[in-house]
FIBAMAR-143007 format. One record per residue (C-alpha): residue number from 1; x negated, y negated, z. Coordinates in nm, 3 decimals, decimal comma. Layout:
REM residues N
<atom NUM <X Y Z>>,
...
REM end
This chain:
REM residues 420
<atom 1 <4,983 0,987 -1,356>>,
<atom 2 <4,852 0,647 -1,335>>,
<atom 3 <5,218 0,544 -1,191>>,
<atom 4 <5,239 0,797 -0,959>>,
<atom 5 <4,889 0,646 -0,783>>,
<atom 6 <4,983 0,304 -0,832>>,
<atom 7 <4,941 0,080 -0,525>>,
<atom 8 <5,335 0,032 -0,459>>,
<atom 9 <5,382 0,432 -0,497>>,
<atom 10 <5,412 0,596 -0,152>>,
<atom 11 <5,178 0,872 -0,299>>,
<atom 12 <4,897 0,591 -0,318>>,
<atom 13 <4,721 0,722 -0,024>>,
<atom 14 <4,736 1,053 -0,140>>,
<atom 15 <4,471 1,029 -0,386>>,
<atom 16 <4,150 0,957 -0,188>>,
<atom 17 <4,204 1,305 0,024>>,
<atom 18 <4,244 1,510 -0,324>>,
<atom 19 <3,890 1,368 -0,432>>,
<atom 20 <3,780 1,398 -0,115>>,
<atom 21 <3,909 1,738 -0,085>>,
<atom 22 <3,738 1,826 -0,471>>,
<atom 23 <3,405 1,698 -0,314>>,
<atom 24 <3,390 1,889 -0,016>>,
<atom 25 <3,556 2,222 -0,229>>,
<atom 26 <3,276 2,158 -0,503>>,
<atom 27 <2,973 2,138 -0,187>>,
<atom 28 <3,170 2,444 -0,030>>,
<atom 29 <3,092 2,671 -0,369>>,
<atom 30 <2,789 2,690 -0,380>>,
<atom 31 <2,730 2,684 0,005>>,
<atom 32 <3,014 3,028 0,005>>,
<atom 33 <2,752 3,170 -0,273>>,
<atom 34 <2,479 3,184 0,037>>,
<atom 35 <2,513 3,438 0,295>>,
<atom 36 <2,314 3,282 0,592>>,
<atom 37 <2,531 2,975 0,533>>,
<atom 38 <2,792 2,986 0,807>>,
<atom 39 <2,995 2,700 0,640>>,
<atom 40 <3,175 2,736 0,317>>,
<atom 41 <3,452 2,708 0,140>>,
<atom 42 <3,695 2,539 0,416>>,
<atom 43 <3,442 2,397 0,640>>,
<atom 44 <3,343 2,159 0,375>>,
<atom 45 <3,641 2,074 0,248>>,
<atom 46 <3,774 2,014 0,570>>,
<atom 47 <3,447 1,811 0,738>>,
<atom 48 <3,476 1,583 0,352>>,
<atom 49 <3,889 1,515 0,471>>,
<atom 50 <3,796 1,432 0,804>>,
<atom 51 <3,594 1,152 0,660>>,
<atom 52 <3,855 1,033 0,495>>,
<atom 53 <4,087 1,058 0,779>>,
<atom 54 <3,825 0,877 1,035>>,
<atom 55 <3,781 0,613 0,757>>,
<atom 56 <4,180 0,522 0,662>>,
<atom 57 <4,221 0,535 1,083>>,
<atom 58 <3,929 0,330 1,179>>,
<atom 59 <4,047 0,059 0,889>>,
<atom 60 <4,389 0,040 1,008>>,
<atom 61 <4,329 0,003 1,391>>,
<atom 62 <4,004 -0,243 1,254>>,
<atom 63 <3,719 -0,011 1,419>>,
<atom 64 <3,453 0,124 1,270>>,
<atom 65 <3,370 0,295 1,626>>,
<atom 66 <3,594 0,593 1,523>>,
<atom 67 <3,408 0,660 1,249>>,
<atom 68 <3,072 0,680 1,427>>,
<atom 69 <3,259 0,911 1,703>>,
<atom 70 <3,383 1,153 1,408>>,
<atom 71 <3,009 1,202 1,275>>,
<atom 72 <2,887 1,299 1,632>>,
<atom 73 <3,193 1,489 1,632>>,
<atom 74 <3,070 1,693 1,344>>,
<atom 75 <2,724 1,673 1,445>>,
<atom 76 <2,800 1,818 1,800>>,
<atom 77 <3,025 2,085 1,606>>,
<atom 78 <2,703 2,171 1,445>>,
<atom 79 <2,445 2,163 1,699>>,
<atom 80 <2,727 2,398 1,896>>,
<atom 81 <2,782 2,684 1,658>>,
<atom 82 <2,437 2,720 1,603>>,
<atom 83 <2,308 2,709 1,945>>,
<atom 84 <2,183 3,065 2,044>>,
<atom 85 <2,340 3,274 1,800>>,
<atom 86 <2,042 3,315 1,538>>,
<atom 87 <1,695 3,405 1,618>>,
<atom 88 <1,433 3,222 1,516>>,
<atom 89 <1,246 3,413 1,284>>,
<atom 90 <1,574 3,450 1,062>>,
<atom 91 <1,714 3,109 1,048>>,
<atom 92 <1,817 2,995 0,783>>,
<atom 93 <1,693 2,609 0,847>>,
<atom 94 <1,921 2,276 0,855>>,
<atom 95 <1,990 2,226 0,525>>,
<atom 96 <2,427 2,352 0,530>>,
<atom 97 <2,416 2,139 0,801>>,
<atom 98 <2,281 1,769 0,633>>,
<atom 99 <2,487 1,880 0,361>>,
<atom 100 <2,799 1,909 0,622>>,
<atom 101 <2,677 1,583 0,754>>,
<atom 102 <2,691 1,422 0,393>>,
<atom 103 <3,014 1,598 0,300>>,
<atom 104 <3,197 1,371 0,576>>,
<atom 105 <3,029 1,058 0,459>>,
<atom 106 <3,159 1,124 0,126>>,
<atom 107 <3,463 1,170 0,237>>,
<atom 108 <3,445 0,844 0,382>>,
<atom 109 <3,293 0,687 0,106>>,
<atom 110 <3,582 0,783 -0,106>>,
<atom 111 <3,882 0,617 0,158>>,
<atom 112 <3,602 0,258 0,089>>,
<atom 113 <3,657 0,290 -0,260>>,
<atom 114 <3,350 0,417 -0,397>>,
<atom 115 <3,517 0,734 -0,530>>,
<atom 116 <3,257 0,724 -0,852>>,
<atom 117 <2,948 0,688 -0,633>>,
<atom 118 <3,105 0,978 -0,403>>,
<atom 119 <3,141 1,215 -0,691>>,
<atom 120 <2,758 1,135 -0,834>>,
<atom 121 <2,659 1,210 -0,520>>,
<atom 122 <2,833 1,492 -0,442>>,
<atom 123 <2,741 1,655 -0,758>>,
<atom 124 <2,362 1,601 -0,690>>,
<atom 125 <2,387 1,769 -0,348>>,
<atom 126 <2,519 2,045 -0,502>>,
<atom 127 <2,238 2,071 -0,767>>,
<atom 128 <1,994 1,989 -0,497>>,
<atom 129 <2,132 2,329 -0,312>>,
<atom 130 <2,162 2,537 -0,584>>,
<atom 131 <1,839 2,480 -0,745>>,
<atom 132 <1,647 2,564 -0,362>>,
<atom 133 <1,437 2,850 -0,555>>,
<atom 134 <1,326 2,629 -0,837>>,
<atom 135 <1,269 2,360 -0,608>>,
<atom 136 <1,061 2,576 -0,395>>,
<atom 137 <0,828 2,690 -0,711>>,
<atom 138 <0,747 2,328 -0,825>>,
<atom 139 <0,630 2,252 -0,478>>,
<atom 140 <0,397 2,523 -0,453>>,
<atom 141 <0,260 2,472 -0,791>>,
<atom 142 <0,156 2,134 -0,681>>,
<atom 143 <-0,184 2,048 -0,579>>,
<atom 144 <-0,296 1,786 -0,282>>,
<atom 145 <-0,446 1,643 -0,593>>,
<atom 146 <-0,036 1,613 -0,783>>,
<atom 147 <0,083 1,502 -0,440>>,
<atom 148 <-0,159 1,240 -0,366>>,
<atom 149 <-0,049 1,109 -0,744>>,
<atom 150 <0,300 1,075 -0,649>>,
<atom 151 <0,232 0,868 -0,346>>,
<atom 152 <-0,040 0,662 -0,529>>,
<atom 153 <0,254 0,578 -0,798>>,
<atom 154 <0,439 0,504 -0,494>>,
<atom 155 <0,237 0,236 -0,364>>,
<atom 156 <0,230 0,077 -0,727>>,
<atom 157 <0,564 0,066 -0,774>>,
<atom 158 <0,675 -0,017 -0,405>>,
<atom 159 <0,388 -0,177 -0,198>>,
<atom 160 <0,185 -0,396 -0,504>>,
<atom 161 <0,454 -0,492 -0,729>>,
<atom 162 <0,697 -0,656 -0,517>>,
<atom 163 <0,401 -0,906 -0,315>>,
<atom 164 <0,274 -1,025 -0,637>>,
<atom 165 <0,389 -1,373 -0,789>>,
<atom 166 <0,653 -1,377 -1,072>>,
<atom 167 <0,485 -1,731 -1,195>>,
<atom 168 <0,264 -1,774 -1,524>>,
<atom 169 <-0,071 -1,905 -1,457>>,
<atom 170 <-0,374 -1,982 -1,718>>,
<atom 171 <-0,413 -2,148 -2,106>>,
<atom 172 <-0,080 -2,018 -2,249>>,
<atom 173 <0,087 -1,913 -1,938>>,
<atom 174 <-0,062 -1,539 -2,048>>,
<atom 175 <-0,120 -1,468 -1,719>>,
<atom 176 <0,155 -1,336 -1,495>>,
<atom 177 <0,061 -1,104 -1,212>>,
<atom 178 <0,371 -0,956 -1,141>>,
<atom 179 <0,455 -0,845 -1,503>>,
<atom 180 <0,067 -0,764 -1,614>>,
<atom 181 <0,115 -0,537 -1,284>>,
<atom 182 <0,469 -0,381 -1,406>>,
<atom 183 <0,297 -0,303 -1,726>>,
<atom 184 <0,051 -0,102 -1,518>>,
<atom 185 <0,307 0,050 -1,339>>,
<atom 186 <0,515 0,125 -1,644>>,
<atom 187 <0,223 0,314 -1,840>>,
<atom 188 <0,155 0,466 -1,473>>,
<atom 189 <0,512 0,604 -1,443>>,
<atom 190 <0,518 0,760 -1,834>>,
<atom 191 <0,189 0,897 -1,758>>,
<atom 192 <0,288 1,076 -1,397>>,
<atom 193 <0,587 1,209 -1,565>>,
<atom 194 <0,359 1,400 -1,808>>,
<atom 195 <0,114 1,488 -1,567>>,
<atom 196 <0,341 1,613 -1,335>>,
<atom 197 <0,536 1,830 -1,581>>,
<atom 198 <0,199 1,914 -1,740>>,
<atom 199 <0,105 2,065 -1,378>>,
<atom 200 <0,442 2,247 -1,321>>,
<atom 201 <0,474 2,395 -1,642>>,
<atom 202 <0,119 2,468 -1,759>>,
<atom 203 <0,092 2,714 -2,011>>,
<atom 204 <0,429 2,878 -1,992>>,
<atom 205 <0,547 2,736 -2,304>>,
<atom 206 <0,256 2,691 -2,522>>,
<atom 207 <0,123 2,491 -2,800>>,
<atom 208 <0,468 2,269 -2,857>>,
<atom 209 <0,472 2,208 -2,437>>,
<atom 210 <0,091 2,100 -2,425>>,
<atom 211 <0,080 1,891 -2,703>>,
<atom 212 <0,355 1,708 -2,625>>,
<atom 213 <0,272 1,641 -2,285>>,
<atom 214 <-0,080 1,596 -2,351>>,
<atom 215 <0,019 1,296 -2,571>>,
<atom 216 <0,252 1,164 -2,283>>,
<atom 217 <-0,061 1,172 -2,022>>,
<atom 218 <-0,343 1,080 -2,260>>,
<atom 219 <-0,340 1,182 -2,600>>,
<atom 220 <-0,743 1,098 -2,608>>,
<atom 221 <-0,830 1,391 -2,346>>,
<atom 222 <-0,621 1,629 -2,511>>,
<atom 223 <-0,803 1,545 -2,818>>,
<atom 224 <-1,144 1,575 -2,668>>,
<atom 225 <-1,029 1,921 -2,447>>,
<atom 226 <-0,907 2,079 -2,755>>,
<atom 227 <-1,168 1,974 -2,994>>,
<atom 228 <-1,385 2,122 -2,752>>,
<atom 229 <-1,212 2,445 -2,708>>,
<atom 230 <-1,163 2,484 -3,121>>,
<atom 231 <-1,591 2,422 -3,139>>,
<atom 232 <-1,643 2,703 -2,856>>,
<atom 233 <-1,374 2,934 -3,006>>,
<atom 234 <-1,361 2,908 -3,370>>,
<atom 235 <-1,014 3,155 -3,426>>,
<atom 236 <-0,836 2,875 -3,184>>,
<atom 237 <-0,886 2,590 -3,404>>,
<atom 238 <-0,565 2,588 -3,595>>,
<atom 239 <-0,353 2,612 -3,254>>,
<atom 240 <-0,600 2,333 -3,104>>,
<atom 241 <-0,545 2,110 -3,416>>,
<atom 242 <-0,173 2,205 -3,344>>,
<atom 243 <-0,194 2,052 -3,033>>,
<atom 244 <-0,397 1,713 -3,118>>,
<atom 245 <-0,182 1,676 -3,415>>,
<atom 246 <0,171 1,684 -3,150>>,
<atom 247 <-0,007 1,504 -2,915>>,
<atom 248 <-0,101 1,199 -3,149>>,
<atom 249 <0,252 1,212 -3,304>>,
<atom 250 <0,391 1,192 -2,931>>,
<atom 251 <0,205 0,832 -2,908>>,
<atom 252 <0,461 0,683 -3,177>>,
<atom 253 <0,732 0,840 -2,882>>,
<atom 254 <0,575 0,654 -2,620>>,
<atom 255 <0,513 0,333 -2,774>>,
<atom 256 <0,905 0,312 -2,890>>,
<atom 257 <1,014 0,411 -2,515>>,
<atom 258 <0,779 0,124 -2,419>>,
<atom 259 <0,924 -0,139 -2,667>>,
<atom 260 <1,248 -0,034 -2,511>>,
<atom 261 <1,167 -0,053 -2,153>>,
<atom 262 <0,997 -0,412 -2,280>>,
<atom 263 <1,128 -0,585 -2,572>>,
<atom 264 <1,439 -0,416 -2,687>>,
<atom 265 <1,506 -0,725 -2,961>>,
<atom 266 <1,169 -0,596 -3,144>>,
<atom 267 <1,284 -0,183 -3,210>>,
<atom 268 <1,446 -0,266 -3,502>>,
<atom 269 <1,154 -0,375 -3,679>>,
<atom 270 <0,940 -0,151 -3,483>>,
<atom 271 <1,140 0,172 -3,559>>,
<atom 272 <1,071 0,250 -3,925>>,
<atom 273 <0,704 0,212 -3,850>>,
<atom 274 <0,715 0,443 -3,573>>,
<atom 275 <0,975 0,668 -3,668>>,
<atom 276 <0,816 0,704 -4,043>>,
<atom 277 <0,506 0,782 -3,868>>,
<atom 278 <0,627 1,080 -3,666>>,
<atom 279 <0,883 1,216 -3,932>>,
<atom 280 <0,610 1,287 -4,136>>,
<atom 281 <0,330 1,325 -3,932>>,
<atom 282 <0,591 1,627 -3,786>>,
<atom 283 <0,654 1,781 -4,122>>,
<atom 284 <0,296 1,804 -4,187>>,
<atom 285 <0,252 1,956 -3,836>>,
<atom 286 <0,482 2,208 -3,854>>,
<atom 287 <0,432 2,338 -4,182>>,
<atom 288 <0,039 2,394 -4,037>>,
<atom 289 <0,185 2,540 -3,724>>,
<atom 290 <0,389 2,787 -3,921>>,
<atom 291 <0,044 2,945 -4,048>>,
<atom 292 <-0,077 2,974 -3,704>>,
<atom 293 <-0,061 3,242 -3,476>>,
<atom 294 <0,073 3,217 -3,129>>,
<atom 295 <-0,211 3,144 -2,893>>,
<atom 296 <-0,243 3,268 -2,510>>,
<atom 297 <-0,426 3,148 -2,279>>,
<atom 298 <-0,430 2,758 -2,358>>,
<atom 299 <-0,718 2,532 -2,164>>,
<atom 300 <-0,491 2,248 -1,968>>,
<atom 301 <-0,637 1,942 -2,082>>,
<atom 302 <-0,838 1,771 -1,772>>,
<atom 303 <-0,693 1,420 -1,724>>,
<atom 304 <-0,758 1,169 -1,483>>,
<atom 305 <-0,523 1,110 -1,235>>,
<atom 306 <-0,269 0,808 -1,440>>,
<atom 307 <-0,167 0,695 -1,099>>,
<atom 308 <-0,561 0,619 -0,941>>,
<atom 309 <-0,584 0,274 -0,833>>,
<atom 310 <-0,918 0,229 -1,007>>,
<atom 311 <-0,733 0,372 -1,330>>,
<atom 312 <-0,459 0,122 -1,271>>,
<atom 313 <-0,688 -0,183 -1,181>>,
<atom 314 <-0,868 -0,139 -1,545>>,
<atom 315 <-0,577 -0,111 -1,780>>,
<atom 316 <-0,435 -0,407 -1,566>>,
<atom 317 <-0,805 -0,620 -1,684>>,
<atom 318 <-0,773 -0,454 -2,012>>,
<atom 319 <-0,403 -0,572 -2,041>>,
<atom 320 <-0,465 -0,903 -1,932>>,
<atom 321 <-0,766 -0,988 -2,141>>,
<atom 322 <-0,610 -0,842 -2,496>>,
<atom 323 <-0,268 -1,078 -2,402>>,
<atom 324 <-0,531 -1,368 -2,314>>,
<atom 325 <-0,693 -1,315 -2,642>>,
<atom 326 <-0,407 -1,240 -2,840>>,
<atom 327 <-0,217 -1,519 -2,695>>,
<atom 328 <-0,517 -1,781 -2,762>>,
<atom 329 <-0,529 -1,609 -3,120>>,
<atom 330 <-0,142 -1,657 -3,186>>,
<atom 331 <-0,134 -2,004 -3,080>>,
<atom 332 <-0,368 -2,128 -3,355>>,
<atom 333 <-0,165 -1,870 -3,637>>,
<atom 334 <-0,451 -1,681 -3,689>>,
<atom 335 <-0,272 -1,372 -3,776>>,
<atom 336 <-0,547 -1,203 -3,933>>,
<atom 337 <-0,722 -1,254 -3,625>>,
<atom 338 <-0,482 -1,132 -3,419>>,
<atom 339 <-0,508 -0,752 -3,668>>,
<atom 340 <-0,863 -0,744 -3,617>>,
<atom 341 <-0,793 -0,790 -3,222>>,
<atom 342 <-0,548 -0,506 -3,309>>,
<atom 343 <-0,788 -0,279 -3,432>>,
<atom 344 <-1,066 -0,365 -3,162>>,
<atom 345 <-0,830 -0,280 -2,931>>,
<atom 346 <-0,684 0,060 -3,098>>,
<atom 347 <-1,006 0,205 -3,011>>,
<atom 348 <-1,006 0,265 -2,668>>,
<atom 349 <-0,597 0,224 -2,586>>,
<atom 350 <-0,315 0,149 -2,781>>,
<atom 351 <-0,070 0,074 -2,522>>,
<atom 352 <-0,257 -0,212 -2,413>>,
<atom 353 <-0,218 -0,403 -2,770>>,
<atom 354 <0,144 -0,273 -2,742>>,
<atom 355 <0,222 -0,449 -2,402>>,
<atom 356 <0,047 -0,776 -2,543>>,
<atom 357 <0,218 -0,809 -2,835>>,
<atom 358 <0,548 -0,737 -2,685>>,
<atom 359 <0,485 -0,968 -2,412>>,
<atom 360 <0,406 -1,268 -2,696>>,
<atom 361 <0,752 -1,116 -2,898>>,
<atom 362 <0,916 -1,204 -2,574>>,
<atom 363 <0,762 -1,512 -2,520>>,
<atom 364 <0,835 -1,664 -2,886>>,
<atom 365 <0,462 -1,643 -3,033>>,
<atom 366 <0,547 -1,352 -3,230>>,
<atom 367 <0,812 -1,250 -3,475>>,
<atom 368 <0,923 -0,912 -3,445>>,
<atom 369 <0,771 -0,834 -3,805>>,
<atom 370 <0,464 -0,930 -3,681>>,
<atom 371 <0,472 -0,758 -3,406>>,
<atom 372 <0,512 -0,445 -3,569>>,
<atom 373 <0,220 -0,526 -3,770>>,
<atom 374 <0,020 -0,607 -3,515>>,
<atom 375 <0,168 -0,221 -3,280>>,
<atom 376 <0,065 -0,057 -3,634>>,
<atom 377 <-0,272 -0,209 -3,676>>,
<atom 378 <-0,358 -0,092 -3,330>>,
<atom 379 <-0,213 0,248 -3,389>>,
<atom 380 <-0,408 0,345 -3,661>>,
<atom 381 <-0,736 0,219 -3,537>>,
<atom 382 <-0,641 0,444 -3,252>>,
<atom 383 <-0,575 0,698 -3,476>>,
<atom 384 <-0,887 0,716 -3,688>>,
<atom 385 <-1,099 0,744 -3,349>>,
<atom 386 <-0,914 1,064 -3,280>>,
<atom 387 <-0,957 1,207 -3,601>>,
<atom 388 <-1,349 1,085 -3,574>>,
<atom 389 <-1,312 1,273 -3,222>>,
<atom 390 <-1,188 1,584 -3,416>>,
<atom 391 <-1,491 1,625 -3,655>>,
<atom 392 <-1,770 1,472 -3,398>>,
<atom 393 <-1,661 1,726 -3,119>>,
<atom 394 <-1,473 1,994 -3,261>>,
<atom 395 <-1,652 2,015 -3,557>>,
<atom 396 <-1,564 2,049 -3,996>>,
<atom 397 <-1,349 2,292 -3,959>>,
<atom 398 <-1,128 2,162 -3,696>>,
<atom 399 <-1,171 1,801 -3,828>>,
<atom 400 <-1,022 1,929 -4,135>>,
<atom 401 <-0,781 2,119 -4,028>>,
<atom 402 <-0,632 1,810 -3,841>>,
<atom 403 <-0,705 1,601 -4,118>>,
<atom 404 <-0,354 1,638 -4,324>>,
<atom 405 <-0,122 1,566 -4,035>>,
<atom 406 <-0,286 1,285 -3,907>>,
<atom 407 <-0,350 1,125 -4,199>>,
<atom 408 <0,011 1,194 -4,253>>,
<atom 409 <0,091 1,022 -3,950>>,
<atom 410 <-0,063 0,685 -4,056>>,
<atom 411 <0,069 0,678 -4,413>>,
<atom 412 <0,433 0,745 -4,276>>,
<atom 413 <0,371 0,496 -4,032>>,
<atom 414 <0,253 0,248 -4,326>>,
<atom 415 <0,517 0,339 -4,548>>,
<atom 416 <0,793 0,248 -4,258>>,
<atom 417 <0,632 -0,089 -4,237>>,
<atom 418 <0,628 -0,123 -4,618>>,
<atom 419 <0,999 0,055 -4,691>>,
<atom 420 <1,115 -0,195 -4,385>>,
REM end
């Protein structure tokens, strides 16, 4: 095979139009599925060749004019054959014809060379058409309120980031605005994705769904929200300690996906802490969650919206004052300093103390052992406010009922530091 499409074989050229011809076919399927599509099968298959055909031509004479002149070409096609002959209130919108539109640049795409770009995008057009009812049902489950986070992360990511100087500043060269701000964006971004699903999903798949994405958009107001609803309803309070116990365990998830995103050099020391942490903080949790009985009807946990600039702004201070402290507590190997900053820290956020002691890991301040140390420190302090949350607001009986698994969280977590 590879022979037969080698550069000297006369069947070289042949190859482009078959991918091009799968691309447009594969587009064409699911458009054919669609009745008030008026392109299918061959109309795609046939726009995604004469892409190809416009692209190999306008190459060889060495103009890229007939390339522009064969997307009006299909555009005017378009804009002809469906000119009059639907009426308004049944038409079925413009979205067969972008996708014709995108079929031919594919099609030239593939004659340029970028035959795997061409197929990834191909293949996410098609999931983009096929999944129009889903699609549809997110949107509308969306508040202003969801939207408004979206574009807020938006302006984090795309507007703030990029104008802020990649340069350490201050004692220790802590301070660097453009990663203390990617940290806030980071956090920002795992937080959304929760929230967002959160939103979209809701209730539909119970106590597993809201713990875990309660602990992926702030495992402290789930806490509080379910404490509160296992006080006010007192047969809830083993599927509300269900829920804190997932969501706490779902912390140990985030911090390793934020060592990755960060420091990848420190998971291996990092990993048996976390890792021991969750596997048994899990066991404990499901073998409590077996007793339970399925709940209805599950309170969403109220969050604040991660993506708030206000929100943003004060995990970027708290951020940047733990890695200033930290940093100034590292340089003079006060390690035992740097646990009780740790723990100080644990109380109100744990990612913060995370980010910090990453950032001195990368830096050289820190060996990776330490900064496990240092991750776990801050994780249990963290955790013993929860459980504090649990009996001060939910009361004994939900206290104690999420007393086993998150005690059993911490001890695994200690035992993967000790084991390691």
């Amino acid at each position: 095979m590879d022979s037969f499409f080698a550069p000297d074989s006369p069947f070289h050229a042949i190859f482009p139009f078959l991918v091009s011809l799968g691309l447009g076919l594969l587009i064409g399927l699911e458009r054919e599925r669609n009745p008030r599509a008026k392109a299918g099968l061959r109309t795609f298959a046939l726009t995604s060749l004469l892409g190809t055909l416009c692209a190999m031509l306008s190459q060889q004479i060495g103009s890229p004019w007939l390339l522009v002149v064969g997307f009006a070409a299909v555009a005017a096609t378009i804009v002809t054959a469906y000119l009059g002959e639907t009426p308004p209130e049944t038409e079925p919108g413009t979205t067969t014809e972008a996708a014709l539109l995108v079929s031919y640049v594919l099609g030239a795409l593939v004659w340029q060379g970028e035959r795997e770009l061409s197929i990834m995008l191909a293949i996410v057009t098609t999931v983009l058409l096929y999944l129009k009812p889903e699609m549809q049902g997110i949107a509308r489950r969306l508040t202003r309120r969801d939207l408004v986070s979206i574009l807020q992360f938006a302006v984090l990511s795309f507007v703030i980031l990029p104008v802020l100087p990649d340069r350490d500043f201050g004692p220790y060269h802590a301070f660097n605005p453009h990663q203390t701000w990617l940290m806030v964006v980071l956090i920002s971004g795992i937080s959304l994705a929760g929230y967002v699903a959160l939103r979209v999903l809701g209730q539909r798949y119970g106590t597993l769904l809201l713990g875990f994405l309660g602990g992926l958009v702030s495992s402290t107001a789930t806490t509080l929200v379910y404490a509160r609803h296992g006080r006010a309803h007192i047969e809830m309070v083993p599927i509300a300690a269900t829920v804190i116990a997932l969501a706490n365990l779902v912390v140990l998830v985030r911090l390793a996906l934020l060592a990755a995103a960060v420091a990848c050099a420190a998971l291996p020391a990092l990993l048996p802490v976390l890792g021991g942490g969750f596997t048994l903080g899990l066991l404990i949790t499901a073998l409590q969650w077996q007793r339970s009985a399925p709940a209805a009807n599950l309170p969403l946990p109220e969050t604040a919206n991660p993506t708030e600039l206000r929100t943003a702004l004060a995990f970027g201070v708290l951020y940047a004052l733990i890695l200033f402290v930290a940093s100034l507590v590292a340089a003079r190997g006060n390690l035992a300093g740097l646990y009780g900053v740790a723990a100080v820290a644990g109380i109100t956020d744990v990612d913060a103390i995370t980010l910090s002691s990453l950032r001195l890991f990368n830096l050289g301040s820190l060996e990776a052992a330490e900064v496990a140390r240092v991750i776990l420190v801050g994780f249990l302090a963290n955790l013993l406010v929860k459980l504090g949350l649990a009996f001060a607001v939910g009361g004994r009986a939900l206290g104690l009922r999420c007393l086993a698994p998150l005690l059993a969280t911490g001890f695994g977590s200690l035992a993967g530091l000790i084991v390691a």
